[in-house]
C-alpha positions in Angstrom: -18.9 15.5 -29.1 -20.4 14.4 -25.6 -20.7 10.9 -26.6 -16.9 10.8 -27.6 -16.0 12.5 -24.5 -18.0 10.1 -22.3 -16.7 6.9 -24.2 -12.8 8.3 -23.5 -14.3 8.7 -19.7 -15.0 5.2 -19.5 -11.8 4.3 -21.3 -9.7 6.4 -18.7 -11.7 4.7 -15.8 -11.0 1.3 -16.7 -7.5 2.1 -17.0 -6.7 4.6 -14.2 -8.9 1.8 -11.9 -7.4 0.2 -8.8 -6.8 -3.5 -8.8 -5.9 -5.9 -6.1 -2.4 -6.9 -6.2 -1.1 -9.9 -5.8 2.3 -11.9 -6.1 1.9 -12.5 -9.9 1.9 -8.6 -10.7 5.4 -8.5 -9.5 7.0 -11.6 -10.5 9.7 -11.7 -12.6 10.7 -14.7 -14.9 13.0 -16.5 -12.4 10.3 -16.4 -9.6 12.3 -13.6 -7.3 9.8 -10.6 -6.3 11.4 -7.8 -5.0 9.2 -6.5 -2.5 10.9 -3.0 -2.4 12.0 -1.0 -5.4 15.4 0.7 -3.3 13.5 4.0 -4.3 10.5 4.5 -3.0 7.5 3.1 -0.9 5.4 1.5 -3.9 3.7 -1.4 -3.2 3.5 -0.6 0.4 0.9 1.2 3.0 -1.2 1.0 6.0 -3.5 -1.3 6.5 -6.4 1.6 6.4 -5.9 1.4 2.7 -3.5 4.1 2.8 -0.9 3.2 0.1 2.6 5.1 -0.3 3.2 4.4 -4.1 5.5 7.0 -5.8 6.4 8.4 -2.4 9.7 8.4 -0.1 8.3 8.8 3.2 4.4 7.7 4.7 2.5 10.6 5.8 3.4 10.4 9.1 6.8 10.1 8.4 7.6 6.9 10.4 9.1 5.1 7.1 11.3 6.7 4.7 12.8 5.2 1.7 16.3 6.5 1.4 19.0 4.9 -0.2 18.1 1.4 -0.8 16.7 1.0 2.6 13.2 1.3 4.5 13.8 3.3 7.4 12.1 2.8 10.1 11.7 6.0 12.0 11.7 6.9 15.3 7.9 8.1 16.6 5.1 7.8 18.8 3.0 4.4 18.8 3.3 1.6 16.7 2.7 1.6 13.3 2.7 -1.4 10.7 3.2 -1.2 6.6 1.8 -3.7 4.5 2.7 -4.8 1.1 -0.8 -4.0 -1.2 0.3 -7.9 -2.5 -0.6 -11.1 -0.9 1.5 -14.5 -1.1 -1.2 -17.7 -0.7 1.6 -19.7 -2.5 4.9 -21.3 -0.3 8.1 -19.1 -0.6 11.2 -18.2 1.0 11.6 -14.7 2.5 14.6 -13.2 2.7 15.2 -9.6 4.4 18.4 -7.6 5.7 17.8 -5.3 8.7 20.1 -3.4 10.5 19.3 -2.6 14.6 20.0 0.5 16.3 20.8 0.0 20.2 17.8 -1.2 21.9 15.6 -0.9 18.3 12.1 -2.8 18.0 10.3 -3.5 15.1 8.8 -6.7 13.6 8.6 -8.5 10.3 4.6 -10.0 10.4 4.4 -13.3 7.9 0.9 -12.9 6.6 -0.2 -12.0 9.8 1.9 -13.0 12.8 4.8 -11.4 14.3 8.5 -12.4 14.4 10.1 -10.4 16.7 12.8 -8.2 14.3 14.8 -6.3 17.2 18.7 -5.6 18.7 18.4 -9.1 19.9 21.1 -9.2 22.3 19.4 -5.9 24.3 16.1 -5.8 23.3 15.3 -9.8 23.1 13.7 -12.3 23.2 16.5 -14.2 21.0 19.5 -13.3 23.6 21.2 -16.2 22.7 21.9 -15.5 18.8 25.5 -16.1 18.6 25.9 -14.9 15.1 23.8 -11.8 15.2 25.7 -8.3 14.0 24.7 -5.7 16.5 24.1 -2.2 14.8 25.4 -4.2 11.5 23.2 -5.7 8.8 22.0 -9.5 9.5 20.2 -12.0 7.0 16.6 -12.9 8.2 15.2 -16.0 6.2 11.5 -17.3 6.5 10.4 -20.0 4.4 6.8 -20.9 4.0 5.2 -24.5 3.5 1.5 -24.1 4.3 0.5 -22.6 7.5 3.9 -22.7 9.0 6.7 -21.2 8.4 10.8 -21.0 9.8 12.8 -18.6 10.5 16.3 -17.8 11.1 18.6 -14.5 11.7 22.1 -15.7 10.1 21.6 -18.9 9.8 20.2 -19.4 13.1 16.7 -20.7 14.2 14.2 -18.0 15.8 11.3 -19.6 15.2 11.1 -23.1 14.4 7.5 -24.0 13.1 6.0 -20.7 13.6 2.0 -20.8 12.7 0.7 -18.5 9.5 -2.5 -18.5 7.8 -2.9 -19.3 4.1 -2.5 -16.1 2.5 -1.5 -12.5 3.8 1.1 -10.1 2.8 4.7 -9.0 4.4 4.6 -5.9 7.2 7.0 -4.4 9.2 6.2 -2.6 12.7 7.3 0.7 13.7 7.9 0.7 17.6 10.9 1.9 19.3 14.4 3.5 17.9 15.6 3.6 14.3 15.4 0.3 12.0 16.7 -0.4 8.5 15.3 -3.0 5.6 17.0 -3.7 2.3 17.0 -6.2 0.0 13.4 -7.3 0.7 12.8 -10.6 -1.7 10.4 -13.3 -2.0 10.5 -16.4 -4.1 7.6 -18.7 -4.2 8.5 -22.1 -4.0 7.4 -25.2 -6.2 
């Protein structure tokens, strides 16, 4: 009897074991990865290895999943959430977000930031003629290599902005309420 028991130990181990995601785990046959599930927080969490699989809301409450969107809540001090996977391959990014007056946050490629805020109060992009205030706008970031441009509806924020090889997608937590949906990634070919 103990040797049975101890061989379905190991089994459950080996099963129940963590293991390092990356983009493949997630991609589906026409090379789209949904990077949130419109339910819940899997695949994302703090950088302190914290990870919010299964659940609404972080710990500290300053990202809720609620209806198809990442809330970004309102708190005290910045906060970041990772996604567990990483992305060492070229790809287009595409996220929705939605500002609240005077809202900061951040969408970090791999590691930088790219400033995600009510652009026409908050900056640094006043001059966004199709930006949406308090309405949902299309951010785009495509990847070739260690450099990567972005745009907010079709316009350019960042032109040649500098990434490293590999990393995964955050967003920040820093002042006011800020929404995400329709977080996708597609590597390119």
């Amino acid at each position: 009897m103990p040797r049975l028991f101890c061989r379905f130990l190991c089994v459950a181990m080996l099963i129940l074991a963590p293991v390092a995601a990356t983009a493949d785990d997630k991609k589906p046959a026409d090379g789209n990865i949904e990077l949130f599930n419109g339910k819940d927080l899997t695949g994302w969490g703090y950088k302190s290895g914290e990870k919010f699989d299964g659940k609404t809301e972080s710990d500290d409450k300053r990202y809720t999943a609620k209806d198809g969107t990442i809330v970004v809540n309102p708190g005290k001090g910045i906060k970041q959430l990772w996604t567990t996977a990483v992305f060492p391959k070229d790809f287009e990014l595409r996220v929705e977000f939605r500002a609240a007056v005077n809202a900061d946050s951040g969408l970090f490629v791999r590691a930088p930031q790219l400033q995600v805020r009510d652009y026409l109060v908050a900056g640094p992009y006043k001059m966004l003629k199709k930006y949406k205030p308090q309405d949902w706008n299309e951010i785009v970031v495509v990847v070739k290599g260690t450099t990567a441009h972005c745009t907010c509806n079709g316009e350019v924020l960042e032109a040649a902005l500098k990434v490293p090889e590999t990393g995964g997608i955050g967003l920040e937590a820093d002042r006011g309420q800020m929404e995400y949906r329709n977080l996708r990634l597609k590597e390119l070919k």
